[in-house]
C-alpha positions as CSV (number, residue, x, y, z in Angstrom):
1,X,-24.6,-0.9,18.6
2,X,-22.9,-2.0,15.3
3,X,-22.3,0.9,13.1
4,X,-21.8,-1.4,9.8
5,X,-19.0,0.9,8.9
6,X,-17.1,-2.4,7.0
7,X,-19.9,-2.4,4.3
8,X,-20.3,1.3,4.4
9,X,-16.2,1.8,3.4
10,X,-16.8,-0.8,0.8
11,X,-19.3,0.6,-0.5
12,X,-18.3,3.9,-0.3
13,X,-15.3,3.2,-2.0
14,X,-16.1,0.9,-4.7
15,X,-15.2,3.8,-7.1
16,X,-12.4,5.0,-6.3
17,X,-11.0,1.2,-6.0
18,X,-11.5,0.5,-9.1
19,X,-9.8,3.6,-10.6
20,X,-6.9,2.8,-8.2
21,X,-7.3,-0.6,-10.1
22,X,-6.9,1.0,-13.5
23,X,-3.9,3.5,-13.4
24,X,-1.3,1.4,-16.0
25,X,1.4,0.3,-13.3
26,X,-1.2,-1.6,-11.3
27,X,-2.8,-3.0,-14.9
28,X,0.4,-4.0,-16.0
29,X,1.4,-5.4,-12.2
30,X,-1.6,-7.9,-12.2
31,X,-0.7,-8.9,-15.7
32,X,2.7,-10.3,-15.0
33,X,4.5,-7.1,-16.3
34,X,6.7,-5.9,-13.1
35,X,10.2,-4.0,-13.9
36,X,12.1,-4.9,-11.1
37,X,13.0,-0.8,-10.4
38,X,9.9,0.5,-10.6
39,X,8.9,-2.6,-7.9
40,X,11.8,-2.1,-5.5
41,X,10.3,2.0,-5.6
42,X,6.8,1.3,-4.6
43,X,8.5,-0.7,-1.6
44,X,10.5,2.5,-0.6
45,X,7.4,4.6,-0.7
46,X,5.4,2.0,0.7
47,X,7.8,1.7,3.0
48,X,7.8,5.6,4.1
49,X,3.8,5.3,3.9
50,X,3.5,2.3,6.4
51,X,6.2,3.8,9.0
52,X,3.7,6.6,9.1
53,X,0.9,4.9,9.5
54,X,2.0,2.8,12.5
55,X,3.6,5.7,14.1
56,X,0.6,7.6,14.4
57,X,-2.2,4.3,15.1
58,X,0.7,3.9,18.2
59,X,0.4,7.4,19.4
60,X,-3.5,7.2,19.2
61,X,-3.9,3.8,20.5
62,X,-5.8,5.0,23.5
63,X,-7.8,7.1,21.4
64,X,-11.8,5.6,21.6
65,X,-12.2,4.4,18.0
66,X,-8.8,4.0,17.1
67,X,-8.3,1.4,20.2
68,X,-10.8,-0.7,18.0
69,X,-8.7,-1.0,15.0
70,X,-5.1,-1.3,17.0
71,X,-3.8,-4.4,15.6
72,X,0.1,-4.8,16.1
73,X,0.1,-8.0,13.9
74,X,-1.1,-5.8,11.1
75,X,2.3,-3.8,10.9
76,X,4.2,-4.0,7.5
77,X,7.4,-1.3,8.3
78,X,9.7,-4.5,9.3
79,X,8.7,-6.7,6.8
80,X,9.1,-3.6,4.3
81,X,12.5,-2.9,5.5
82,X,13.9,-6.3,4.8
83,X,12.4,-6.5,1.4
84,X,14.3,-3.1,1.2
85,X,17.7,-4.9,2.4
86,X,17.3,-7.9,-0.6
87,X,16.4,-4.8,-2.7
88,X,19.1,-2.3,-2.1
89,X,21.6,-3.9,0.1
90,X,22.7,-3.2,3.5
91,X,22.6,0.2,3.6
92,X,19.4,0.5,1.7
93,X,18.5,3.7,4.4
94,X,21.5,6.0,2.3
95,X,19.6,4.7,-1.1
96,X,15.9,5.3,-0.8
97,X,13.7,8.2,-0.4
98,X,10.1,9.2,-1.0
99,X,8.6,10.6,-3.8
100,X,6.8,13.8,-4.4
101,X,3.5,12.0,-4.3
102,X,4.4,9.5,-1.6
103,X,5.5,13.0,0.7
104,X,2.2,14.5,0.3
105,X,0.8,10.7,1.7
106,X,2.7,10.7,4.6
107,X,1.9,14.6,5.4
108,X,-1.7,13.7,5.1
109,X,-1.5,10.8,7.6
110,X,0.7,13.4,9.7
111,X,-2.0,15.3,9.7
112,X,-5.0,14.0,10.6
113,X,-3.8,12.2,13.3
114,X,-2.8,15.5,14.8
115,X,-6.3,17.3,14.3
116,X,-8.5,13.8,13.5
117,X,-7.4,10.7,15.0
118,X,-10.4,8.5,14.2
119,X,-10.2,9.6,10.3
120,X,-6.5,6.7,10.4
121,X,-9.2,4.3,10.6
122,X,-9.8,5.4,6.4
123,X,-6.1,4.7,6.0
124,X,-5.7,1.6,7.6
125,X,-8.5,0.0,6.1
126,X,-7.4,0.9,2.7
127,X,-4.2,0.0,3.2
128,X,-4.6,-3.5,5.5
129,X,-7.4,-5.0,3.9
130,X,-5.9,-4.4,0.4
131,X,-3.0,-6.3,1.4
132,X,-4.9,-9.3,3.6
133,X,-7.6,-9.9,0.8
134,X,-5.1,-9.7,-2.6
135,X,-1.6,-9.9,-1.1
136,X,-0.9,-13.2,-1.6
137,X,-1.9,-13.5,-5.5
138,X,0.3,-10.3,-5.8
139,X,3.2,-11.7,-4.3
140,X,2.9,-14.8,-7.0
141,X,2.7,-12.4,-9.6
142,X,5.9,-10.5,-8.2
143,X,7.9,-13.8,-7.5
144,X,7.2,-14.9,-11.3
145,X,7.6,-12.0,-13.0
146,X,10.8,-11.3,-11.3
147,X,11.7,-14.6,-10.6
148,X,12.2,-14.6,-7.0
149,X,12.6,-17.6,-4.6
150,X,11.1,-18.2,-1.6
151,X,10.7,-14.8,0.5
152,X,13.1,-12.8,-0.9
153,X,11.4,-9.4,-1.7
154,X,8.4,-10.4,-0.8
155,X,8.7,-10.2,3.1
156,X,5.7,-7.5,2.5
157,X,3.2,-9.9,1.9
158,X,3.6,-12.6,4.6
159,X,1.9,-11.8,7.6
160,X,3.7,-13.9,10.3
161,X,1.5,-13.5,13.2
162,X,-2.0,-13.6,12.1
163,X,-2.5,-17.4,10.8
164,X,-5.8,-17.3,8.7
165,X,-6.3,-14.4,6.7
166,X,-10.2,-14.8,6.4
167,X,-10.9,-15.3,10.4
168,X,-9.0,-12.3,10.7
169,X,-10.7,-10.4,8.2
170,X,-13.8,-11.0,9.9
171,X,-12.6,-9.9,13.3
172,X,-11.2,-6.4,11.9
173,X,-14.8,-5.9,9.9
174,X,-16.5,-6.1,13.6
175,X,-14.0,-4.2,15.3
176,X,-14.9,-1.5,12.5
177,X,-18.7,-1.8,13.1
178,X,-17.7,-1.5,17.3
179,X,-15.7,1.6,16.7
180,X,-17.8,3.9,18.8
181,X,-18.3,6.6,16.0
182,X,-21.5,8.7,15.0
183,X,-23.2,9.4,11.8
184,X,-21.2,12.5,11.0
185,X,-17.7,10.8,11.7
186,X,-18.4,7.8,9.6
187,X,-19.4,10.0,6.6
188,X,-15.9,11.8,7.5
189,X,-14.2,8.4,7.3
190,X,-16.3,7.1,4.3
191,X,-14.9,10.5,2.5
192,X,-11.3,10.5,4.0
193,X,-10.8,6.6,2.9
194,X,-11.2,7.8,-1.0
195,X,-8.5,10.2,-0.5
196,X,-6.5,7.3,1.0
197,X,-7.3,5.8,-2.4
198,X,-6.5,8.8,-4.4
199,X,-3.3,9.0,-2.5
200,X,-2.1,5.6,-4.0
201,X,-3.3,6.1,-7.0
202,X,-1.1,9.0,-7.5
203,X,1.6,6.9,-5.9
204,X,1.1,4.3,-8.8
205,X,1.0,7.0,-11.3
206,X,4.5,8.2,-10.5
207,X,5.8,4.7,-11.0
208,X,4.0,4.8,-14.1
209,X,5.8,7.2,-15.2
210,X,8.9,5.5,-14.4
211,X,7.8,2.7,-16.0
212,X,7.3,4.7,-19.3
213,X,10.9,6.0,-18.9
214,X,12.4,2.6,-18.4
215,X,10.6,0.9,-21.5
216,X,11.2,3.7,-23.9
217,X,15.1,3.2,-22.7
218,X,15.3,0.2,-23.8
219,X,13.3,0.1,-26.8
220,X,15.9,2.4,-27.9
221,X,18.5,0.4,-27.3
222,X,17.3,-2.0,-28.8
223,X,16.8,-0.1,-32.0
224,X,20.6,1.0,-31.5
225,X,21.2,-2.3,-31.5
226,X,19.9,-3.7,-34.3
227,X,20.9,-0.5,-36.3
228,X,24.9,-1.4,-35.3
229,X,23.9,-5.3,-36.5
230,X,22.9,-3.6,-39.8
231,X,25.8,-1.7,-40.4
């Protein structure tokens, strides 16, 4: 019996999307504003998120529901490792770590899978779908505004081994309706997939942050700049 737990996430979380949407680094991001340090740290963290993530969908692959939503193809810890490398060099593993917010992510994930299996479902659908349904205009937007060629720093977003996006899309949306799950535990799921959202969006706020930092830098050098040209 189909649970309709696809539409019931969307719809559940069409809130706290479009807050995620609204914090300034992913504003300026889809506008074709991307400082190439604040990027390359959203990859580490992403990075440290998504090693989590599979680590514990692995362990609880037997698990009832969380059999329905094992997809291997789905993993994004190599890709994000070798968008790391291009990013950081060869020894990018002595040069990143994770941030305060992106620490608390990972716990979370830790977590639940511990004490609640099923509620990883909420996680990977924020996560997977998110990159299947806007990854690909994202990497544009990241390979123009950092004028990047071909792959490089973009592994992220190129799913080798699942070759239509939208058939597979489809397929994880019934595998989430099939998930045998009751009432209670989909409300669970519905609630623990806005703290998945919350979660990033204090991820995206950090880099914000950055972001700030990084602009006001130069702005002032500019203005030392043009103070010297003056003189």
């Amino acid at each position: 019996m189909s649970t309709n737990l696809a539409q019931q996430l969307r719809e559940g979380t069409t809130k706290a999307h479009s807050m995620a949407e609204n914090v300034s680094f992913v504003k300026s991001f889809l506008g074709g504003v991307v400082d190439k340090k604040s990027y390359r740290k959203l990859v580490a963290n992403l990075f440290f998120v998504y090693t989590a993530l599979e680590e514990e969908i692995e362990k609880n692959k037997n698990h009832s529901a969380i059999q329905y939503i094992y997809f291997p193809e789905l993993n994004r810890k190599l890709s994000l490792s070798q968008d790391l490398q291009y990013y950081y060099g060869i020894n990018w593993q002595e040069k990143v770590s994770p941030s305060l917010a992106t620490k608390i992510y990972v716990d979370r994930i830790r977590n639940i899978s511990a004490n609640q299996p099923e509620l990883l479902i909420a996680h990977a659908y924020t996560r997977y779908m998110g990159d299947l349904s806007g990854g690909q205009i994202l990497k544009r937007i990241a390979q123009t505004a950092m004028n990047l060629s071909g792959s490089d720093g973009v592994s992220f977003y190129n799913f080798k081994n699942i070759k239509d996006d939208k058939a597979f899309k489809i397929v994880y949306r019934q595998a989430l309706d099939n998930a045998p799950i009751d009432s209670r535990q989909i409300g669970q799921i519905i609630a623990e997939a806005n703290i998945a959202f919350n979660l990033n969006m204090k991820v995206f706020q950090e880099l914000n942050s950055n972001f700030i930092k990084i602009m006001g830098m130069l702005l002032l050098s500019a203005v030392g700049s043009l103070r010297k040209k003056m003189t």
